[in-house]
N, CA, C and O of each residue as an XYZ file, in Angstrom:
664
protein
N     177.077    135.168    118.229
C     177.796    136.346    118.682
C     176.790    137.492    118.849
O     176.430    137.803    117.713
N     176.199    138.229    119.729
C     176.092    139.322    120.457
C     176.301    140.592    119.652
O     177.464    140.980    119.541
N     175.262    141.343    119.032
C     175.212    142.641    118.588
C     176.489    143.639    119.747
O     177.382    144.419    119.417
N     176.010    143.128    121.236
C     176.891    144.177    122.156
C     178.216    143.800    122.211
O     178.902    144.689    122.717
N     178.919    142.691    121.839
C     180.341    142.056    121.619
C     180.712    142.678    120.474
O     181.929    142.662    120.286
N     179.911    143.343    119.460
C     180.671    143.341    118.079
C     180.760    145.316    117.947
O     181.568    146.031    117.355
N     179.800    145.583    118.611
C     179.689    147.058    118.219
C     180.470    147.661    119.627
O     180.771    147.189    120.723
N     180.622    149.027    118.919
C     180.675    149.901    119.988
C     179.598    150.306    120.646
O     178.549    150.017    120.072
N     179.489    150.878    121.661
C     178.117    151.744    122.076
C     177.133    152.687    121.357
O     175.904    152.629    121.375
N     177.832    153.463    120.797
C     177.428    154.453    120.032
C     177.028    154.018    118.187
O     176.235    154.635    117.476
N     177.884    152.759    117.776
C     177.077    151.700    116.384
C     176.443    151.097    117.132
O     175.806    150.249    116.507
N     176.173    151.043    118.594
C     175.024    149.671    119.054
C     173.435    150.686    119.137
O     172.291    150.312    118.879
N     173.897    151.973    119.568
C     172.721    152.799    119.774
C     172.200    153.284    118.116
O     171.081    153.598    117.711
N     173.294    153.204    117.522
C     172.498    154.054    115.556
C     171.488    152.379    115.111
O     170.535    152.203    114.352
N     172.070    151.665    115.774
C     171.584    150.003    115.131
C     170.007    149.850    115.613
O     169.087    149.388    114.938
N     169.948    150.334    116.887
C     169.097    150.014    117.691
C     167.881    151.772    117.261
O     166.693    151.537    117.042
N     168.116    152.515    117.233
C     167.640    153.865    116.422
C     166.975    153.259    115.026
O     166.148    153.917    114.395
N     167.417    151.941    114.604
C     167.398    151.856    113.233
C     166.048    150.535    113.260
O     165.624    150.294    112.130
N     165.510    149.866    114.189
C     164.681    149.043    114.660
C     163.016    149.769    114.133
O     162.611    150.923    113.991
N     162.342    148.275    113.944
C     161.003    149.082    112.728
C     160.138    150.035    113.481
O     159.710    151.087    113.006
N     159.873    149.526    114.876
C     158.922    150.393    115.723
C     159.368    151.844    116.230
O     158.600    152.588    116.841
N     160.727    152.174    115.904
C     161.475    153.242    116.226
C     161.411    154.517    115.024
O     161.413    155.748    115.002
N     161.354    153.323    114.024
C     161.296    154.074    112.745
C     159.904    154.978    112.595
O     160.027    156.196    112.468
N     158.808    154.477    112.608
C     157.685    154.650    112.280
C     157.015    156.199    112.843
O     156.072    156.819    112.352
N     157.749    156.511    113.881
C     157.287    157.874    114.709
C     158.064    158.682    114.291
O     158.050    159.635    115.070
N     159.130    158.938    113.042
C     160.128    159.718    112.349
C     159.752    160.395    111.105
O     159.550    159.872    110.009
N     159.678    161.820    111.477
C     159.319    162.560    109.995
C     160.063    162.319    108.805
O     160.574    161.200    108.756
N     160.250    163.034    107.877
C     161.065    162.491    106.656
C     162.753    162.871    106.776
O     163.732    162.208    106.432
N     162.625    164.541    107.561
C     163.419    165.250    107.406
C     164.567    164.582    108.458
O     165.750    164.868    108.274
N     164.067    163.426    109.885
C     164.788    162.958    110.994
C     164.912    161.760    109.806
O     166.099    161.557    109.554
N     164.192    161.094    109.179
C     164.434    159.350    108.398
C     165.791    159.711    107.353
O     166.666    158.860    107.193
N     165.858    160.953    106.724
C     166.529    161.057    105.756
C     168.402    161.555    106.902
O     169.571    161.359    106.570
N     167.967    162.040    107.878
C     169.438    162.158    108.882
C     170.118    161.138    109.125
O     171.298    160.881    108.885
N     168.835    160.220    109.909
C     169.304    158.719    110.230
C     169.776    157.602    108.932
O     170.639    156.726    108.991
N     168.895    157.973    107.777
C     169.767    157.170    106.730
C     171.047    157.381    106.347
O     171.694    156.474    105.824
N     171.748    159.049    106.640
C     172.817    159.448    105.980
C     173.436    158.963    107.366
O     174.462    158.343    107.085
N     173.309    158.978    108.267
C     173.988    158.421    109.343
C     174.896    156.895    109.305
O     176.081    156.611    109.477
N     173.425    155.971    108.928
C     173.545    154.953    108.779
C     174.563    154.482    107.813
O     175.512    153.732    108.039
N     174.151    155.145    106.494
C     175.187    154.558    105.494
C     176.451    155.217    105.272
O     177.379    155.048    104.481
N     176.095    156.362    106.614
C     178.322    156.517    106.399
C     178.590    155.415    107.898
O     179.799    155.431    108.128
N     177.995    154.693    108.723
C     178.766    154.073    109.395
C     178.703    152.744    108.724
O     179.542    152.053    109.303
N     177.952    151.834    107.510
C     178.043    151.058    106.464
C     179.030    150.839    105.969
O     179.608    149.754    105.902
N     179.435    152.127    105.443
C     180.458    152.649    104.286
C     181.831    152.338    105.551
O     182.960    151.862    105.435
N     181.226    152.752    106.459
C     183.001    152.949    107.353
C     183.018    151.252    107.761
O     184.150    150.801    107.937
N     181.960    150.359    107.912
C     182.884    148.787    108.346
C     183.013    148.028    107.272
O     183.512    146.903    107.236
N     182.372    148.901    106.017
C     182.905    147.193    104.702
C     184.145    147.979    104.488
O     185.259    147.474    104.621
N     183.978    149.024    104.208
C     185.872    149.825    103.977
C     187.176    148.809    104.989
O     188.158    148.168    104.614
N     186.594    149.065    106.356
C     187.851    148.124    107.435
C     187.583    146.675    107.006
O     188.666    146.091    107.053
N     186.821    146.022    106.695
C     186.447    145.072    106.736
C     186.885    144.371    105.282
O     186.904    143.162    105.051
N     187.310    145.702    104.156
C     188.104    144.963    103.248
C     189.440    144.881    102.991
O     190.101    143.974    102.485
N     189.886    146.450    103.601
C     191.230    146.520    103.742
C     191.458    145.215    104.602
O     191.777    144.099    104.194
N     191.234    145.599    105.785
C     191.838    144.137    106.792
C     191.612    143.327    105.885
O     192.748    143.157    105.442
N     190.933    142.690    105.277
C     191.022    141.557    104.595
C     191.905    140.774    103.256
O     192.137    139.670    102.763
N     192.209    142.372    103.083
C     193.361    142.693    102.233
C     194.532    142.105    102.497
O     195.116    141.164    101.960
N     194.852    142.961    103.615
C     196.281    142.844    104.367
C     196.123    141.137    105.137
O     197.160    140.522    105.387
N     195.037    140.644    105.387
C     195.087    139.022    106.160
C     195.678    138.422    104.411
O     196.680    137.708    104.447
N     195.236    138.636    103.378
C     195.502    137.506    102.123
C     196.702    137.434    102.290
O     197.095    136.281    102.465
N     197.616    138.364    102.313
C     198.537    138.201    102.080
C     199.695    137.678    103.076
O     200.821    137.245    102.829
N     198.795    137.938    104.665
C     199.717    137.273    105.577
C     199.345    135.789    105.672
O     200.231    134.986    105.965
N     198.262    135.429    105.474
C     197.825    133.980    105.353
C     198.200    133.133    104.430
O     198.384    131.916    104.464
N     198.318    134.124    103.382
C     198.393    133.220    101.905
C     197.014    132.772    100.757
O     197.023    132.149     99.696
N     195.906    133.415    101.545
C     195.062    132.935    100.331
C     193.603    133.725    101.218
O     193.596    134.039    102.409
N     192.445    133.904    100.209
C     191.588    134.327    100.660
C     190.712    133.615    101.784
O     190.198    134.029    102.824
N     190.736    132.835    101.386
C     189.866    132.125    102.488
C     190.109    131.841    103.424
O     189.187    131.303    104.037
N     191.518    131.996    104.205
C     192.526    132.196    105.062
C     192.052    133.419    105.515
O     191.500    133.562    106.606
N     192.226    134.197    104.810
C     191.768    135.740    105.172
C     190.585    135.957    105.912
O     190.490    136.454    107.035
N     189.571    135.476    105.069
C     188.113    135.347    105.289
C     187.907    135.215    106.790
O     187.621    136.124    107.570
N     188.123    133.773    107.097
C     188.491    133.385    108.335
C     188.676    134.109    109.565
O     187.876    134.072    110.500
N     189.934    134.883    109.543
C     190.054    135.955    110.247
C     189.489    137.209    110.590
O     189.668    137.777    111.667
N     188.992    137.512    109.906
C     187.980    138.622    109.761
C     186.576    138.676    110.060
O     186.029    139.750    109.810
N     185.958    137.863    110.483
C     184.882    137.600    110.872
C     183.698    138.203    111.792
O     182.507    137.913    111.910
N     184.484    139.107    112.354
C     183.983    140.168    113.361
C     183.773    141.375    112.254
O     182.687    141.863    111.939
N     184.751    141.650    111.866
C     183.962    142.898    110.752
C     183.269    142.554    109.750
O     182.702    143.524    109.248
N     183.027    141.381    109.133
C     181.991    140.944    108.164
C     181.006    140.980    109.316
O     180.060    141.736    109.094
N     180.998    140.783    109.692
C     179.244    140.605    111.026
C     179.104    141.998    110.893
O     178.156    142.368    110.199
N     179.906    142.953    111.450
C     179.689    144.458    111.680
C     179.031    145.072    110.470
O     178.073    145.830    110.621
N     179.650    144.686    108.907
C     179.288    145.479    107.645
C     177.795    144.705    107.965
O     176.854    145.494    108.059
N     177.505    143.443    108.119
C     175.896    143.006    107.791
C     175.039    143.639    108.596
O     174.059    144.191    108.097
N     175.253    143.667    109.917
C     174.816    144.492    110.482
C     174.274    146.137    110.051
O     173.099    146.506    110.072
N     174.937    146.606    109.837
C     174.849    147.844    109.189
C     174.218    147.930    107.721
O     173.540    148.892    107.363
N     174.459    147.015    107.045
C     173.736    146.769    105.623
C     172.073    146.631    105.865
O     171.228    147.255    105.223
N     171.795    145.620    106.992
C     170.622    145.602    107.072
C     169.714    146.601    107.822
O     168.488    146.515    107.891
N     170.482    147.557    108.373
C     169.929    148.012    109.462
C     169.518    149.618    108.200
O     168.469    150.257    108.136
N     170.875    149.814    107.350
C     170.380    150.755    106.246
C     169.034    150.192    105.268
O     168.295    150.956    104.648
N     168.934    149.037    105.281
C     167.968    148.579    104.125
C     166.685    149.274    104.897
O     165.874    150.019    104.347
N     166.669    148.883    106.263
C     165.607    148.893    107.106
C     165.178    150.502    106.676
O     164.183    150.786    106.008
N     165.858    151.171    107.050
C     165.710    152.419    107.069
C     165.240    153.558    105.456
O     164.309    154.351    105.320
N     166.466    153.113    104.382
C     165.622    152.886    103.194
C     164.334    152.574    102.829
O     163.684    153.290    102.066
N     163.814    151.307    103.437
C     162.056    151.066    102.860
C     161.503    152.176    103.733
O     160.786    153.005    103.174
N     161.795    152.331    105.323
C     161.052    153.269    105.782
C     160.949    154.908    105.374
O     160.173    155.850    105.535
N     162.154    154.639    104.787
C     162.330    156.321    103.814
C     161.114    156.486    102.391
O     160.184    157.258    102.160
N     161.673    155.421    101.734
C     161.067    155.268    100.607
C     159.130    155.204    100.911
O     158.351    155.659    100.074
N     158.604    154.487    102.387
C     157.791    154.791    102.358
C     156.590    155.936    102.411
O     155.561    156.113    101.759
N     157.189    156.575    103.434
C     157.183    157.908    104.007
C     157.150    158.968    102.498
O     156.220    159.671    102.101
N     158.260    158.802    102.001
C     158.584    160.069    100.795
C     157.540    159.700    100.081
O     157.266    160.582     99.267
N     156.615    158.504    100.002
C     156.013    158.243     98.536
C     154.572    159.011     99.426
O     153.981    159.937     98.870
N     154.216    158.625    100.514
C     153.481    159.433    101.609
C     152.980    160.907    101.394
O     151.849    161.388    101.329
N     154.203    161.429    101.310
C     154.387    162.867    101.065
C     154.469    163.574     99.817
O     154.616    164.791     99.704
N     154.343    162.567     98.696
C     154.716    162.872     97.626
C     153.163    162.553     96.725
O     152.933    163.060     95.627
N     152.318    161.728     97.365
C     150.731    161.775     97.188
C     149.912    162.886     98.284
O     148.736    163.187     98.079
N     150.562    163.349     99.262
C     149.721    164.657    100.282
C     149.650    165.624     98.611
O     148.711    166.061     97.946
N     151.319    165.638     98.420
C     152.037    166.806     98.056
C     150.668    166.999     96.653
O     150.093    168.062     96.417
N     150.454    165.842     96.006
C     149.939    166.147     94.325
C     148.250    166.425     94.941
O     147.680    167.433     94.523
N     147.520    165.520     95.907
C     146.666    165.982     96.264
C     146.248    167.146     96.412
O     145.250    167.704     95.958
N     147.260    167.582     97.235
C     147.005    169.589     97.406
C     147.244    170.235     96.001
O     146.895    171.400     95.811
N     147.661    169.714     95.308
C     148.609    170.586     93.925
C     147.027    170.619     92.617
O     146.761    171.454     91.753
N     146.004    168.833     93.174
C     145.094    168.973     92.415
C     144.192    169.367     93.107
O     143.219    169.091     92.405
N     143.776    169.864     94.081
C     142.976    170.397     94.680
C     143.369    171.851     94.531
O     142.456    172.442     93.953
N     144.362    172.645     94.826
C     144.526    173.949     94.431
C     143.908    173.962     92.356
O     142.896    174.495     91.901
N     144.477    173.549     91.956
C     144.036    173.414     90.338
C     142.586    173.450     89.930
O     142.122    173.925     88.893
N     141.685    172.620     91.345
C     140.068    172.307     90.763
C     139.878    173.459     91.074
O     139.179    174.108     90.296
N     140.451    174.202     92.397
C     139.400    175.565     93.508
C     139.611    177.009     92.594
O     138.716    177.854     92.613
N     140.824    177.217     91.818
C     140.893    178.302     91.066
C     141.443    178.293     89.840
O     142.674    178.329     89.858
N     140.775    178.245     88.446
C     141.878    178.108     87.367
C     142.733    179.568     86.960
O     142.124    180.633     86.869
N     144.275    179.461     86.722
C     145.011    180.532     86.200
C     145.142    180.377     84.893
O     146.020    181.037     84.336
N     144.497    179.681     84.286
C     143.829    179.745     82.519
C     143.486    181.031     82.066
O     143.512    182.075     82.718
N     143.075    180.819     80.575
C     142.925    182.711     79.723
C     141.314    182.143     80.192
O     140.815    181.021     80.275
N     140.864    183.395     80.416
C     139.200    184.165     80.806
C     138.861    184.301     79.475
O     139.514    184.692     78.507
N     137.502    183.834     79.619
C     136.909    183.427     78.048
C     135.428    184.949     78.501
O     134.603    185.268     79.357
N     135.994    185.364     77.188
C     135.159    186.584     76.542
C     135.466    187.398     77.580
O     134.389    187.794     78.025
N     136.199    187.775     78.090
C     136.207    189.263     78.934
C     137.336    189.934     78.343
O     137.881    190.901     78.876
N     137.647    189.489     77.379
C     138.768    190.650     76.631
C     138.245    190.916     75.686
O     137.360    190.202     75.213
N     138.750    192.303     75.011
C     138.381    193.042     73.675
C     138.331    192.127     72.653
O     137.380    191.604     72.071
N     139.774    192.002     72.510
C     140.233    191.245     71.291
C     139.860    190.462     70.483
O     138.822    189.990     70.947
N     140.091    189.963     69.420
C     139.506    188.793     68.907
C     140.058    187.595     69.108
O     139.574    186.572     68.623
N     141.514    187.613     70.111
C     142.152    186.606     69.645
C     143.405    186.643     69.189
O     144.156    185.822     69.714
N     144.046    187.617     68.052
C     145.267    187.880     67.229
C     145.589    188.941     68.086
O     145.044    189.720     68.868
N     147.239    188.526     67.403
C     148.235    189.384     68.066
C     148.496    190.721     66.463
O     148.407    190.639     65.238
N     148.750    191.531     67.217
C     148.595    192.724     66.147
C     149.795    193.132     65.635
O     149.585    193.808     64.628
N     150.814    193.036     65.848
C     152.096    193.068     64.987
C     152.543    191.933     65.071
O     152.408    191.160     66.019
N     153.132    191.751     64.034
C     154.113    190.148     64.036
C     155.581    190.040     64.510
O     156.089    188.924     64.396
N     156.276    190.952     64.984
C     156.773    190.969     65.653
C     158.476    190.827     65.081
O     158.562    190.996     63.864
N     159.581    190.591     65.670
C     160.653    190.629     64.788
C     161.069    189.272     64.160
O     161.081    188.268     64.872
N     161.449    189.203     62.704
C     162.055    187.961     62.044
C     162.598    187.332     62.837
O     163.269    187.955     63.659
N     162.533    185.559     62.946
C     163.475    184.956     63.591
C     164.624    184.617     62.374
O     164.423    184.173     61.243
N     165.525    184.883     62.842
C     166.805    184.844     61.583
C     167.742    184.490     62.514
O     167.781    185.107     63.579
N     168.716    183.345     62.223
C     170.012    182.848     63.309
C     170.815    183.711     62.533
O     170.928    183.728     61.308
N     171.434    184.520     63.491
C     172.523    185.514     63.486
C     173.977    184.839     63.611
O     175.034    185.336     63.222
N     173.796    183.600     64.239
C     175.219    183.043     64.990
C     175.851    182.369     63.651
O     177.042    182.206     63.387
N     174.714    182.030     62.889
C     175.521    180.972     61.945
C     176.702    182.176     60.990
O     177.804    181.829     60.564
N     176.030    183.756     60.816
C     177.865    184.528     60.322
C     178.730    184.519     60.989
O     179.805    184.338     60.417
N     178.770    184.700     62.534
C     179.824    184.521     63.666
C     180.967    183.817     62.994
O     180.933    182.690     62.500
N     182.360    184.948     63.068
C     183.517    183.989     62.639
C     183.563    182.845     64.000
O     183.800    181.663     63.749
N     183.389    183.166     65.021
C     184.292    182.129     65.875
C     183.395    180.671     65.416
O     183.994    179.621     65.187
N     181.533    180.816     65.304
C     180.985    179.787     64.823
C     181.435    179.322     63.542
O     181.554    178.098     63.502
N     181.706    179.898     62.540
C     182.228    179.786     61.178
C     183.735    178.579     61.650
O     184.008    177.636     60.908
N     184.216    178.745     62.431
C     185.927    178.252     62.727
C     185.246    176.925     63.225
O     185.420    175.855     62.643
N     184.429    177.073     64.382
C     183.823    175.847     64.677
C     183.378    174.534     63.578
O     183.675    173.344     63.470
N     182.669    175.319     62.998
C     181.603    174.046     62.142
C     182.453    173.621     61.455
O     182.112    172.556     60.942
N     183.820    174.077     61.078
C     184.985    173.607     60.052
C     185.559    172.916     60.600
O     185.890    171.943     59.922
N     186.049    172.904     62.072
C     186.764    172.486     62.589
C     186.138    170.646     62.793
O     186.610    169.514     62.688
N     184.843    171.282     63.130
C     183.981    170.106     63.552
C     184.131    169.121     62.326
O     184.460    167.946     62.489
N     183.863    169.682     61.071
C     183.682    168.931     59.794
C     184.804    168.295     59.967
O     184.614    167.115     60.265
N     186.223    168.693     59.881
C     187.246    168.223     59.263
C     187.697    167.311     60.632
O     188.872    167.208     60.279
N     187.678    166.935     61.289
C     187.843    166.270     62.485
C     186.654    164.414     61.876
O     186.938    163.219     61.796
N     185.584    165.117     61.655
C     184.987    163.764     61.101
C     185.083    163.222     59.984
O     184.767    162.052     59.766
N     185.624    164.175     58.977
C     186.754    163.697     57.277
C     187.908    163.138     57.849
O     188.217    162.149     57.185
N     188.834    163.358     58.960
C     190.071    162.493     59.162
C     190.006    161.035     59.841
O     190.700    160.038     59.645
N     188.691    161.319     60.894
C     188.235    160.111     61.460
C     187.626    158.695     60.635
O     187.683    157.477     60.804
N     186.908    159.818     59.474
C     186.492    158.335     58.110
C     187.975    158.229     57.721
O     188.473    157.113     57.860
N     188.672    159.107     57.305
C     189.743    158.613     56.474
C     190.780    157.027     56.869
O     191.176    155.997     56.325
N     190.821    157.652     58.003
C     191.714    156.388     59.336
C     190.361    155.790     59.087
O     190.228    155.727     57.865
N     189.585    155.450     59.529
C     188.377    154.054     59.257
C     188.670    153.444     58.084
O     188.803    152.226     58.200
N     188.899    154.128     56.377
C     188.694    153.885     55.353
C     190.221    153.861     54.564
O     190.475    154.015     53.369
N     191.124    153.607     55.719
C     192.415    152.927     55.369
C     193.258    152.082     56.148
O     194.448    151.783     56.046
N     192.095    151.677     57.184
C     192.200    150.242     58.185
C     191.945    148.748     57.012
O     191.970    147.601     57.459
């Protein structure tokens, strides 16, 4: 059976968009369109392709009866399954592409200027000159926290209790 017997024009042209040599001349930002493309028209023939198959069990009487009948939209979902896979590796390749430019530049900016502390051009010795304010948790007087932690407790005393009279 004929890719052009099973599709429409417009799933025969996303199918054919989706071919390896087509792929390869596609930035990330066009690979990542065409994938979301792809896998909502995926998503749209296993969806028909199970309902209908749904509704055949029950007029046939059994799945494989069903199966049978349906045969044109199982071709259509494979179609589309493979044509997303296709497009996936070419995504996945590309992003990993861009994602070694990306750290290259990130360690090359890092070697050309450090934003590190400057050694000996400050006064100081080093120390900080007041110590600054106590850390003290304030929340634990909070009535509403106070209601909490009780609440919390006694919720895990009733939960042993029911455990420890099973």
């Amino acid at each position: 059976m004929s890719l052009k017997n099973i599709l429409s024009e417009s799933d025969y042209q996303l199918v054919l968009a989706t071919e390896d040599d087509r792929l390869e001349d596609l930035s990330e930002e066009k690979l990542l369109k065409l994938h979301r493309r792809t896998r909502r028209a995926r998503n749209k023939h296993v969806g028909q392709y199970r309902r209908t198959g749904a509704k055949k069990v029950a007029k046939k009487g059994a799945r494989g009866q069903g199966k049978k009948a349906n045969v044109k939209r199982a071709r259509r979902a494979e179609v589309f399954e493979e044509a997303l896979s296709r497009v996936s590796r070419q995504l996945a390749v590309v992003a990993h592409e861009t994602a070694e430019a990306l750290k290259a530049e990130r360690l090359a900016a890092a070697q050309g200027g450090s934003t590190g502390p400057s050694k000996g051009k400050g006064k100081g010795k080093g120390k900080v000159g007041s110590k600054g304010k106590a850390r003290v948790d304030a929340t634990r007087a909070n009535p509403g926290r106070m209601k909490y932690e009780a609440s919390t407790k006694s919720t895990g005393k009733r939960r042993q209790a029911k455990r420890d009279n099973r």
